[in-house]
N, C-alpha and C positions, 0 to 999 in steps of 0.2 A: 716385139721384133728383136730380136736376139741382134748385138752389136758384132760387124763381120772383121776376122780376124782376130789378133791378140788379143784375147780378155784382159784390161787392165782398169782400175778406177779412172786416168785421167781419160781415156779414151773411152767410157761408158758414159762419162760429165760431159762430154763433147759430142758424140752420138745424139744424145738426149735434147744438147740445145738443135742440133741439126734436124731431129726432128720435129723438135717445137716450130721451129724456122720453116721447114716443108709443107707443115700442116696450114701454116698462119700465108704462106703465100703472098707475102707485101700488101696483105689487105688492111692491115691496119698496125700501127704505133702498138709494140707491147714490152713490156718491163720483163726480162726472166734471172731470177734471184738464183743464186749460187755461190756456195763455200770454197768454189774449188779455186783456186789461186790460177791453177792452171787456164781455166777456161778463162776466168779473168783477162789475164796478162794476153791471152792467145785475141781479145778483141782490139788491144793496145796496137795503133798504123808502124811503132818503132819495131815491134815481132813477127808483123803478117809474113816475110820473108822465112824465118827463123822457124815460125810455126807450120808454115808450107812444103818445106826441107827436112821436116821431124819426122818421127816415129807415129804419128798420129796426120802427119802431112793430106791424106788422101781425102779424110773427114774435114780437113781446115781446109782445105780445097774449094770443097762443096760449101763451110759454111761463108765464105767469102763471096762464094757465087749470088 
């Protein structure tokens, strides 16, 4: 599934957990590994505001949901 809008790496690393997230549907506890500093820091409670309010806002929306 082609990532909607901007093509950028931080916003494909965050796409990617979104989908992981969509597929897994709260059915069970799962580990998801990742380099990306951004997606990181974007699950840290001191950013959720900051990363909601971003460039990438729309997707941290949903992965919060």
């Amino acid at each position: 599934m082609k990532v909607p809008g901007k093509q950028t790496v931080p916003r494909a690393e965050t796409w990617a957990v979104l989908q992981v997230l969509q597929l897994m549907e709260g059915k069970k506890e799962i580990n998801i590994m990742t380099d990306a500093m951004s997606v990181i820091k974007g699950f840290k409670d001191q950013n959720r505001k900051t990363y909601q309010e971003g460039t990438n806002g729309d997707i941290w929306r949903e992965v919060y949901e």
